[in-house]
N, C-alpha and C positions, 0 to 999 in steps of 0.2 A: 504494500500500500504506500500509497506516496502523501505521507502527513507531512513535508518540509513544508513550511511558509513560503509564498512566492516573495519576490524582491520587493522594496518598497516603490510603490510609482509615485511619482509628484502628483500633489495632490492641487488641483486645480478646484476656482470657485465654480459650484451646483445651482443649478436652478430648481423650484422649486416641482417642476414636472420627476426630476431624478430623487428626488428625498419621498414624494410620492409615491411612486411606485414598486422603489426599491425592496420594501419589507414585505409588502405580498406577493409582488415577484418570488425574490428569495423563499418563504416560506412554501410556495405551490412548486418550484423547483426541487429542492430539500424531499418534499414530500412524491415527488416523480421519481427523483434520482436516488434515494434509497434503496428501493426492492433492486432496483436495476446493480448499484454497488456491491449490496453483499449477496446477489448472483454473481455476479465478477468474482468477488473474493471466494466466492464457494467450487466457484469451476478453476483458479486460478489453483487451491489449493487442492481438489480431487483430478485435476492434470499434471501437478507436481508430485504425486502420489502415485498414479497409474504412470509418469515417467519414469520412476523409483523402481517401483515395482513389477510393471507385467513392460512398457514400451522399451524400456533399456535392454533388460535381461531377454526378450524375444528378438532385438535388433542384434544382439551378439550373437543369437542360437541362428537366423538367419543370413548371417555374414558366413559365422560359418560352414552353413548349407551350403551356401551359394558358394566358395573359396571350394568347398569339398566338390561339389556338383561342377560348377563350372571353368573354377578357375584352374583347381590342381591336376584333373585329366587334360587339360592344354597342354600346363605346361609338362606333362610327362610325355604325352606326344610329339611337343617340341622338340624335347630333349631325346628321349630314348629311339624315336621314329622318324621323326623327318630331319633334324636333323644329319643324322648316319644316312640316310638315305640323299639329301641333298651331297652331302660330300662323295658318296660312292658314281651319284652322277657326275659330281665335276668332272671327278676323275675317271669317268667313263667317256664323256664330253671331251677331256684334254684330251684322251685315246684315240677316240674316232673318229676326231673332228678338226682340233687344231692342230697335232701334230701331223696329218695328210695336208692341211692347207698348208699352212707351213714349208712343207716339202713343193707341194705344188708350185706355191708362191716363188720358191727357190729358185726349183730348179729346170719349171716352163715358164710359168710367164716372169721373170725377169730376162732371161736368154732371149723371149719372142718380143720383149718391149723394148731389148736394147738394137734386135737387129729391124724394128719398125722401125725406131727412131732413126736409126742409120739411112733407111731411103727414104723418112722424110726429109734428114737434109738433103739429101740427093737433089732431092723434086724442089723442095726449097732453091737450092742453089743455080737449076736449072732454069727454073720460074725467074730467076733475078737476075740470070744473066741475058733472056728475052723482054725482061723490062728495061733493062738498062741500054744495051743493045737496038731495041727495035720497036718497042712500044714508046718511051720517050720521046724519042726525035720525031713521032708520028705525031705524040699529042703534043710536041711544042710546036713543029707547023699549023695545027688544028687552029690551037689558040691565038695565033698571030693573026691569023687569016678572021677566026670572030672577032677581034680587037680590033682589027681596020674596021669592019664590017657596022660594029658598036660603034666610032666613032663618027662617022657616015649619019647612022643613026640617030644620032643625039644633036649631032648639027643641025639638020631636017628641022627634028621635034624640036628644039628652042626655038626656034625661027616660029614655027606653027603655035608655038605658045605665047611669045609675046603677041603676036598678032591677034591672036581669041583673046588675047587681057585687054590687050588696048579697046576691040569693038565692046568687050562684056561694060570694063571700064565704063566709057565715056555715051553705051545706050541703057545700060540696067544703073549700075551704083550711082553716079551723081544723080541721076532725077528721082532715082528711091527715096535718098540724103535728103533732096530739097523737098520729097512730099513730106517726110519723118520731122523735118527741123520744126518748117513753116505751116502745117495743117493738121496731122496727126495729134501732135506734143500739144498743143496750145488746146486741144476740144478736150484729148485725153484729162489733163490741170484742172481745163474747168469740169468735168463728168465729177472728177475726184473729190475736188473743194466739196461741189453738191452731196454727192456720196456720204461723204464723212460729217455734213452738217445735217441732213437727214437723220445716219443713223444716231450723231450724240441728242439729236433732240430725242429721237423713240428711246433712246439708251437711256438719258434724264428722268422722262416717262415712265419706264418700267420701275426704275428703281426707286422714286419715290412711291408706286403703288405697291410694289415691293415691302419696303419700308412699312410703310402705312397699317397694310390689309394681314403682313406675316411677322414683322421682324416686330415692330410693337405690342401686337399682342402675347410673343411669345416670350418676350423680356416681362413683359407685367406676370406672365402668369409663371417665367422660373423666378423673378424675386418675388411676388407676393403668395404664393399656393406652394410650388415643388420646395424650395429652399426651406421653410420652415417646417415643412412636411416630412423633409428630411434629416433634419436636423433632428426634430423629433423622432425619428425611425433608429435614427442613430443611436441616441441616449436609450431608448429604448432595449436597441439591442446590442449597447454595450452594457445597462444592465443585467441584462438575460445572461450575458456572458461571464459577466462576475458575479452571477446568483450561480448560475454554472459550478463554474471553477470554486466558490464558495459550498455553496452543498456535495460538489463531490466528494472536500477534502472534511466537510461534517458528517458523511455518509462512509467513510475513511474510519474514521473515530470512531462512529456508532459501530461499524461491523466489525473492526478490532475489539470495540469491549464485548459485541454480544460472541465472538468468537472465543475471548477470554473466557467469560463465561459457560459455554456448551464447552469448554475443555476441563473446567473447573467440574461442571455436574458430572461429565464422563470421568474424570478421575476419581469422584468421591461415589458414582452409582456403580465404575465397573473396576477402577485399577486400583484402587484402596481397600475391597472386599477381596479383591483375587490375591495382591498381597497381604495382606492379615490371613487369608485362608495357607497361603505358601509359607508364611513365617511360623506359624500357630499350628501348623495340618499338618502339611507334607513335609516340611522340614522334620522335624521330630519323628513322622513315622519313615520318611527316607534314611532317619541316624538309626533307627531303631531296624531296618532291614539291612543295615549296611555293618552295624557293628553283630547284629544275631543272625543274619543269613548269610550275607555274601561272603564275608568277611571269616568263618565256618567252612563254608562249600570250596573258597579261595584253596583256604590252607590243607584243608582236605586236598583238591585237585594237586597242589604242589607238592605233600605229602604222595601220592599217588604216582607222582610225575617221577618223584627221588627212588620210588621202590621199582618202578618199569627202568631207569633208568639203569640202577646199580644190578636189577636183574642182567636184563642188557650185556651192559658192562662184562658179568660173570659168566654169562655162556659165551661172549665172545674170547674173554680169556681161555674161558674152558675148550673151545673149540681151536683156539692156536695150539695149545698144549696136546689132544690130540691128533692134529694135523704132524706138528712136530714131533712126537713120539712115532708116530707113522711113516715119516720120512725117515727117522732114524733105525727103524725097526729092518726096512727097506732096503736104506743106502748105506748104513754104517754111519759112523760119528763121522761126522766131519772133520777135513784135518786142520790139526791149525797152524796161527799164524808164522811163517818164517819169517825170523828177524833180519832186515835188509842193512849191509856195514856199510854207510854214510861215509865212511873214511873219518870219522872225526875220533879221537883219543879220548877216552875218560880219565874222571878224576885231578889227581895234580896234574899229569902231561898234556892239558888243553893247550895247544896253540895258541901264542899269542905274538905280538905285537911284536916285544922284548925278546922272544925268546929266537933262540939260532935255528930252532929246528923246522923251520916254515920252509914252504917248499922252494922260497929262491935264495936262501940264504943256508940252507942245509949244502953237508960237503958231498 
């Protein structure tokens, strides 16, 4: 539950429509947003419960269905089966496929693409000594011959062209010029003046009935009707909003105490009876089975354990003993052990250090 106090807001001056309303807003709020809060609180704390309890411990047992189900036979498939298998292709692949190319690539077609290349310069070479040779001298006569021909040409056509500029000149462009300067310009100026004194008069026209018939009635009625209508709508529903946010965090309160409470009557109706019945009952008669039965039957059992055990024990001894009388009976005693000479000296004549008789200082 969220009881912190919100921040302080500046507190600005009320009019008397806010002080009005305030306290039976708030209290018809308070009275809506109650049932609704500690419904909240009640589902907030039987979904922290049922998270605890059945939705956690069912999301672990289905992760690892699913890791068991789906993920672990993957990945052993990966592993044990396609893997070995992709690898046994490669190397099936590198056998029967790139080491032939390979060899292919070697030992025909590099040999067939070095002696192609060899007659392509051939034909190259051959090509370039008929262009140099015989096609040149051909196409630089060509071009000399259209180069006269081009210039020929173009002397012609200038000639034909200033003569078409001079007639277009002085029978189309100067008498366009003088109708455009002198007769045209001067009607088009005045069309325009007209034009533009026409439209600002309709333009004048419109906007003052404009004004008049839309723009003033709609200024009278945003400042005298909507503005204060809204102003009003506002206070209004900024106090709904802090009747709001005020009975949520009174409806906060109220369903922590009556929560306190229903935990208070369940501990003194069911978990103070079941303890006093545990402390009072079954403790006492649990010491009373624990020190007169179990506790009896216990050392009995391990009493029972020590006699099966040392039985045990004595027929396996007993049974080496005639295993071994058996083999002795059999095989004869066994021989014993020969003593093996270390070469070392007893008593006073141990070797030592000091003494002469070590084996590199012995004569």
């Amino acid at each position: 539950m969220d009881l912190q106090k919100p921040p302080p807001q500046p507190q600005y001056p009320e009019g008397c429509l806010a002080v009005a309303i305030r306290i039976p807003v708030r209290i018809v709020v308070l009275v809506l947003v109650l049932p609704v809060r500690m419904a909240w609180d009640a589902l907030v704390v039987v979904g922290r419960f049922l998270k605890d309890t059945v939705l956690r411990p069912a999301g672990r047992v289905l992760l690892w269905v699913g890791r068991a189900l789906l993920v672990w036979p993957w990945v052993a498939l990966w592993r044990h089966v396609l893997v070995p298998v992709g690898k046994a292709l490669g190397r099936l692949g590198h056998v029967l496929v790139v080491v032939p190319l390979g060899w292919l690539y070697r030992y025909v077609l590099t040999p067939a693409g070095h002696a192609l290349a060899r007659v392509a310069r051939g034909i190259g070479a051959g090509l370039g000594w008929l262009y140099a040779r015989v096609l040149a001298p051909v196409g630089r006569g060509i071009a000399w011959l259209l180069k006269g021909i081009g210039i020929l040409l173009a002397a012609v056509g200038a000639g034909l062209y200033a003569a078409v500029a001079w007639l277009l000149r002085y029978l189309l462009v100067l008498p366009a010029r003088w109708l455009y300067e002198w007769i045209l310009a001067p009607v088009g100026r005045a069309l325009a003046w007209l034009a533009g004194a026409v439209v600002t008069g309709i333009g004048a026209v419109l906007y003052w009935t404009a004004r008049i018939l839309l723009v003033l009635p709609a200024l009278t009625l945003w400042r005298w009707v909507l503005a204060p209508l809204g102003r009003a709508l506002a206070v209004v529903a900024r106090e709904v909003g802090e009747a709001l946010g005020h009975a949520w965090r009174i409806a906060g309160r109220i369903s922590r105490a009556v929560g306190r409470a229903l935990a208070t009557l369940f501990r003194w109706i069911f978990v103070e009876p079941l303890r006093w019945v545990y402390r009072t009952v079954l403790t006492p008669v649990g010491h009373v089975v624990r020190d007169y039965v179990l506790q009896p039957v216990a050392e009995a059992a391990r009493a029972v354990r020590r006699t099966a055990r040392q039985a045990l024990t004595s027929a396996r001894d007993s049974v080496r003993q005639a295993r071994a009388d058996l083999r002795r009976m059999l095989l004869g005693e066994p021989r014993p052990p020969v003593a093996v000479n270390r070469r070392e000296p007893a008593g006073r004549d141990t070797r030592t250090l000091g003494s002469s008789k070590t084996a590199l200082t012995k004569d």
